[in-house]
N, C-alpha and C positions, 0 to 999 in steps of 0.2 A: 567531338569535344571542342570547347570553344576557343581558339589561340590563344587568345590573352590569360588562362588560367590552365595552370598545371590542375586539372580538378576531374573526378567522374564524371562522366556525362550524365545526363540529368534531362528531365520534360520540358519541353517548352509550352506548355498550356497554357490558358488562359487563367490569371490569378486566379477571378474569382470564381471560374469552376475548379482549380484547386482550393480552396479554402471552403469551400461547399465540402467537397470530399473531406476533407483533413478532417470537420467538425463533423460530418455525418455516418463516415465508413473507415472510420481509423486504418482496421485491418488493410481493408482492400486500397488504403493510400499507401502503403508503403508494399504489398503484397504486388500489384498491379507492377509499379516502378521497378519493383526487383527481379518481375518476371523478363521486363524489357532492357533490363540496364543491367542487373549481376548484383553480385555482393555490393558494390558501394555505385552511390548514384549522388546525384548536386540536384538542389534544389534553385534554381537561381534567383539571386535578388536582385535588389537596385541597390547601387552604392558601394557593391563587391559586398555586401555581408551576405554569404553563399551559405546554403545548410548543406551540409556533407551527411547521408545517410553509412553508417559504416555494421556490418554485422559476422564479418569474417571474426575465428577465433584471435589468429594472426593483430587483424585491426583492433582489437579489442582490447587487446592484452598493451600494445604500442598505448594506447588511448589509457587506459587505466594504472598503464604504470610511469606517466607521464610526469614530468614536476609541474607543481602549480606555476613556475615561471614560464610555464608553456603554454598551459592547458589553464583556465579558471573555470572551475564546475560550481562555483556559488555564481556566478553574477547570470549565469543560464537560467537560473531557477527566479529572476528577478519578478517575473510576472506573479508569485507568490507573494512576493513583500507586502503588499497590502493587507493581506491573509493573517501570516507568519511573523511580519517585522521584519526590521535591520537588522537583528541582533539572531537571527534564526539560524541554527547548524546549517540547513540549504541552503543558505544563502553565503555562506564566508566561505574564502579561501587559505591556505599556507596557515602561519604564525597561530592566525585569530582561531581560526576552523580547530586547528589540531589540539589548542588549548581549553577550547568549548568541548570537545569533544572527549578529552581525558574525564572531564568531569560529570558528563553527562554517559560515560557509560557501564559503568559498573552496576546502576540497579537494575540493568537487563542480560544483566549474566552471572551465572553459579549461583550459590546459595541465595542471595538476594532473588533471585529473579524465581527461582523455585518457590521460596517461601510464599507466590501468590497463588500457586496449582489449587490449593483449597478453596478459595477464593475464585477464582474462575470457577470450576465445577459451582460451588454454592451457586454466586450469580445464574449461569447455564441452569441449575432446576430451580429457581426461580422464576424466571420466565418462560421458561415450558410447560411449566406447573397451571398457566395462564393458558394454553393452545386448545381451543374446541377440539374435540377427539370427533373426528369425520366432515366437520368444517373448513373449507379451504382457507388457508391465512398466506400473506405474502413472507416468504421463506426470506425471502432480501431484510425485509422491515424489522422480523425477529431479532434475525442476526447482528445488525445497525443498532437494536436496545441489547443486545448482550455485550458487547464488543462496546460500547458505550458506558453504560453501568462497569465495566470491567476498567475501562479506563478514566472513567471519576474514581471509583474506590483504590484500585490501584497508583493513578499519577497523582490522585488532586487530595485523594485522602477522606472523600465526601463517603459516609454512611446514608443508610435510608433518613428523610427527614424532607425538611421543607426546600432547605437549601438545594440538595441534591435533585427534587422534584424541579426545582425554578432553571436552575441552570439547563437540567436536561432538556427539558423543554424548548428556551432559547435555543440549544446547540442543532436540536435536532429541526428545529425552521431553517436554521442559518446554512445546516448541509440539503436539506430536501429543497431550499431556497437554487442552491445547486441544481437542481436537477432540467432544469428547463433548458433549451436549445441557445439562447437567448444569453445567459448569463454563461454557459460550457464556451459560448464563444467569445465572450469579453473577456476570458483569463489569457486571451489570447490576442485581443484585439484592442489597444488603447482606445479609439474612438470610442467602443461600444461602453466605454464605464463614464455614464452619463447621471450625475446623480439628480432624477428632477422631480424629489420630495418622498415622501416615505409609500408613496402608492407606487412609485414607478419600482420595474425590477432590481439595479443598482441601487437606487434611493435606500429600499428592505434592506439591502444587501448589508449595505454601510450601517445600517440604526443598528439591524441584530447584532453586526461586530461590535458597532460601542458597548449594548449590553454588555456582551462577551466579556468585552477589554473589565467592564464595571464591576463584574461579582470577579474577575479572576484576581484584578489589582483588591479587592477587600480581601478575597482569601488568604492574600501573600502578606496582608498589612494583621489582620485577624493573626495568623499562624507565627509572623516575631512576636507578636505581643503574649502567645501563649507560653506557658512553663512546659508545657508535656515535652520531654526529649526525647520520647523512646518510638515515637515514630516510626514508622518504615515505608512509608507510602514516598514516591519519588519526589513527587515536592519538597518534600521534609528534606529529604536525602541532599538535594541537589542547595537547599538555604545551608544547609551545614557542611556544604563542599570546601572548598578555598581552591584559589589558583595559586604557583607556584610562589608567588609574592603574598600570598596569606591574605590575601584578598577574597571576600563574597563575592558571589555572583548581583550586580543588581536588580531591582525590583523591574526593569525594563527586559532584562535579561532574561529574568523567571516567567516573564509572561510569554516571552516572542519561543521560549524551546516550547513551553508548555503547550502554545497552539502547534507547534510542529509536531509533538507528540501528538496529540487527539487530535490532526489533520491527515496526517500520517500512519496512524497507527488504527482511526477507526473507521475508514470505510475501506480501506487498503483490505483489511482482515472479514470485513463483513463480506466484499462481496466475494474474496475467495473461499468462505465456508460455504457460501450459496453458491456458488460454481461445485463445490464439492460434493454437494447435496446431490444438484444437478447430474453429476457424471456417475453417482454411486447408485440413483434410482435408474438412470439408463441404462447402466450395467449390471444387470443382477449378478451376474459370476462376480465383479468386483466386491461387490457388497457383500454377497457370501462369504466371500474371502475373508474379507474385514474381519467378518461379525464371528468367524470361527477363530480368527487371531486374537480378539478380544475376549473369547471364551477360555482361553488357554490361561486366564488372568485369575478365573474364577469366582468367586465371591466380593471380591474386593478389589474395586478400580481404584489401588491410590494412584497419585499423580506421577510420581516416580517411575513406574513400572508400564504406566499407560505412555509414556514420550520415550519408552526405549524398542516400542514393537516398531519392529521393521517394516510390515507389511501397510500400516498406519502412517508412519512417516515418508515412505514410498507412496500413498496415494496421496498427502499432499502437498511433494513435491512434483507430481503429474501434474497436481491443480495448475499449480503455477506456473507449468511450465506453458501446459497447453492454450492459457488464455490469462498471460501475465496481467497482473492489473496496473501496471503502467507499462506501456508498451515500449518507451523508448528509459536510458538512461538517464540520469542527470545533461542535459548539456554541457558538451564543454566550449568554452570562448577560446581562440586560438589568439596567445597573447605575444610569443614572437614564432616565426615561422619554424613550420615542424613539419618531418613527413611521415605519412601514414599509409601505409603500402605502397610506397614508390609515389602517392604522390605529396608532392608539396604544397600544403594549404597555408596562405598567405595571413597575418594580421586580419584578426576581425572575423574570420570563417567560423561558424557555426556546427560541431560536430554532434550528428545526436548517431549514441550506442543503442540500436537496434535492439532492446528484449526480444523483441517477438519474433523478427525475420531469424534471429540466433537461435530462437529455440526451435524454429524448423527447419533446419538445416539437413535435408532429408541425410546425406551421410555422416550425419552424427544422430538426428532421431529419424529412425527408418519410417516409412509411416507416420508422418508426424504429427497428421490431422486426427489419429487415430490415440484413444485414453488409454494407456497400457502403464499403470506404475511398475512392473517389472521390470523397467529399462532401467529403474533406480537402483534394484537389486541387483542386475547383472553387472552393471560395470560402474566406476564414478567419475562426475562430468568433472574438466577444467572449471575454475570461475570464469573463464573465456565461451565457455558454451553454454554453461547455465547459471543464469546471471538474473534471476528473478527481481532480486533486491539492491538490482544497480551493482558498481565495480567498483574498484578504486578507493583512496579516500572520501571520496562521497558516497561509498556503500550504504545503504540504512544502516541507522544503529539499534533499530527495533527486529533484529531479524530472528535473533534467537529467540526473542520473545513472543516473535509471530506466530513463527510454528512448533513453541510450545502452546501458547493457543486453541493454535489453530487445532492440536493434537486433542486437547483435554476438551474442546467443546463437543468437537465429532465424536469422542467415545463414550462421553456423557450421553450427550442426545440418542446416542443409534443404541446405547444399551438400554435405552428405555422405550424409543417408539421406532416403528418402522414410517418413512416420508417418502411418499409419491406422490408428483404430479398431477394436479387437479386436472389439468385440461393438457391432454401429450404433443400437444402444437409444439413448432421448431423453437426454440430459443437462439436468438442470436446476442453479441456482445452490442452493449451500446452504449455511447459516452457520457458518463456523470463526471464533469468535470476534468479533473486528468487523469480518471482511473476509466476502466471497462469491467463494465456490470452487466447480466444477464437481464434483457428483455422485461419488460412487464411486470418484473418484482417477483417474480418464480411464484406462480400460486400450487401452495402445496397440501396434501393432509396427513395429519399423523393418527398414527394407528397406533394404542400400547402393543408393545412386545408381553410374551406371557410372564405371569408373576415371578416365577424363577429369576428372567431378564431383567424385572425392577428391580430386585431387591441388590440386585450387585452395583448399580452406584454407588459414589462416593457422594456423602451427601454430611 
């Protein structure tokens, strides 16, 4: 450990073969370090701003239940603001954060947030209705237009039409624009956000955002101008919010959550249905499993009954667990000094909450490279050891809404087709952006289930 810092000891490698790692092998950068250093490890910087790896339950629970006069978990998430805005729930802290976020959470829970189940299912055979039956399609891409279309109809309020076509369109350049090595490593690297004209990587990057910015500010300009009050789509919801002083949200406001929502909320959920896919064709027992749980429902999958089966809910909290799609926390910024497991980390120190080393913590998940959602029936985790959706006050606010989702898409699709792997090559995780997505885009085929099977949709 180095004298001058009360701090984990941590690698001394060479930067840039660390940032090689960082962008190429997520897992095995923080997997490797943990094997040689333990629960918490330093990543060291210049200038004393030190990243502190922390994954103990202990560490976590100190971390998340931390005051913002200690701890800042928006100004972590800074390399977003380009993305997201100023004005973004990940990005605030204390006062701002907690009053952005009274308002912003109610249409993702109870009744509000149920009354879209119909609505997901609908969307869901909809675009399956589209899948070549023996055709392989990439299983990732599917999910990316459900989870998509779910989230225009549901946040923005957009129906089939022109509108909805143009936007989808732009959104889905601006996330696949994501996908290259190249821009995964500029969310990370200020040099690398080079803007030198609309041909270069950055350049796209920034024009499809103005789009963005362009049809979202007409929507919000469009929607005061209309009469309809009866609404329910989150947009609507959140212009007729008030803060405690009877104040709107402003039009700056409405755009910066809105991107955090459909940033946040649609590839976060896409690539864990497609991890889902992935571990239910590799396990036939599981899938059997499933599909006999879902039989128990019989004729009729309404939405209600299909987010209360245990065995469904338990596979995909396995999802998440085993290949979280973001693998570290919100970071926190250490604002006066604080200690966390015995150690003291100074002003300025950089704390990232380990998702993924937490959720393999072989003596809490035994076997833990191994998919078994059983673990969710037999006992239940702390938010210190299963923590898919972050801790703290910077927990997502989309979680309940995720894995109801996440729930109504998997029992829609699997009561209708059975989805295997076109080619049973390895799949590994690999970085789109800040999330980790399966390999290659998962090419899958679907096969009808027999007519009995169809007809029990909710549709």
């Amino acid at each position: 450990m180095r004298a001058t810092n009360n701090l984990p000891d941590g690698p001394n490698m060479p930067v840039i073969l660390r940032l090689i790692k960082f962008i190429f092998q997520p897992l095995e950068y923080v997997e490797d370090f943990a094997k040689t250093y333990g629960d918490n490890f330093t990543i060291w910087g210049r200038n004393d701003s030190h990243k502190v790896y922390f994954s103990h339950p202990q560490a976590l629970q100190q971390i998340f239940t931390a005051d913002s006069s200690q701890l800042e978990g928006g100004k972590g998430n800074m390399i977003l603001k380009f993305l997201v805005g100023a004005n973004s729930l990940l990005l605030l802290d204390g006062n701002s954060h907690q009053r952005q976020r009274q308002l912003l959470t109610p249409p993702f829970h109870g009744e509000r947030m149920r009354a879209y189940g119909e609505t997901i299912c609908e969307i869901t055979h909809r675009v399956t209705d589209s899948w070549k039956i023996g055709k392989p399609f990439s299983i990732h891409a599917s999910m990316q237009e459900i989870t998509l279309r779910i989230i225009l109809r549901v946040v923005f309020g957009l129906d089939e039409g022109l509108r909805l076509e143009k936007i989808r369109g732009v959104l889905t350049s601006l996330l696949n624009s994501m996908d290259s090595p190249l821009i995964s490593s500029a969310l990370f690297f200020q040099f690398l956000r080079k803007d030198l004209g609309a041909w270069s990587p950055w350049g796209r990057v920034l024009r499809l955002l103005q789009q963005v910015d362009e049809m979202i500010y007409a929507l919000i300009q469009e929607r005061r101008a209309e009469s309809n009050q009866n609404r329910q789509d989150v947009l609507s919801l959140m212009m007729s919010a008030r803060y405690d002083d009877g104040q709107p949200m402003t039009d700056e406001e409405l755009r910066d959550e809105l991107m955090t929502l459909l940033f946040a909320g649609h590839e976060t959920t896409a690539s864990a249905l497609t991890w889902a896919f992935y571990w239910l064709d590799h396990l036939p027992e599981v899938r059997d499993k499933l599909l006999k749980e879902l039989d128990t429902l019989g004729d009729n999958l309404e939405p209600s009954a299909i987010t209360k089966l245990p065995y469904l809910t338990a596979v995909c909290q396995e999802t998440l667990r085993i290949y979280p799609i973001a693998i570290t926390a919100s970071p926190r910024i250490v604002r006066s000094p604080i200690e966390i497991m015995g150690y003291k980390l100074p002003v300025g120190t950089v704390i990232f909450p380990s998702i993924y080393l937490a959720h393999h913590r072989q003596e809490v998940y035994p076997q833990s490279k191994q998919f078994k959602p059983e673990r969710f029936l037999e006992r239940q985790f702390s938010p210190y050891e299963y923590l898919p959706f972050g801790g703290g006050s910077h927990r997502c606010i989309g979680m309940a809404f995720a894995l109801y989702e996440m729930k109504l898409v998997l029992a829609t699709i699997l009561s209708r087709f059975q989805v295997s792997q076109a080619n049973k090559g390895p799949v590994r995780p690999v970085r789109r952006g800040l999330t980790l997505v399966p390999s290659g885009g998962m090419r899958m085929v679907a096969t009808p289930l027999s007519k009995r099977a169809n007809t029990r949709v909710l549709v």
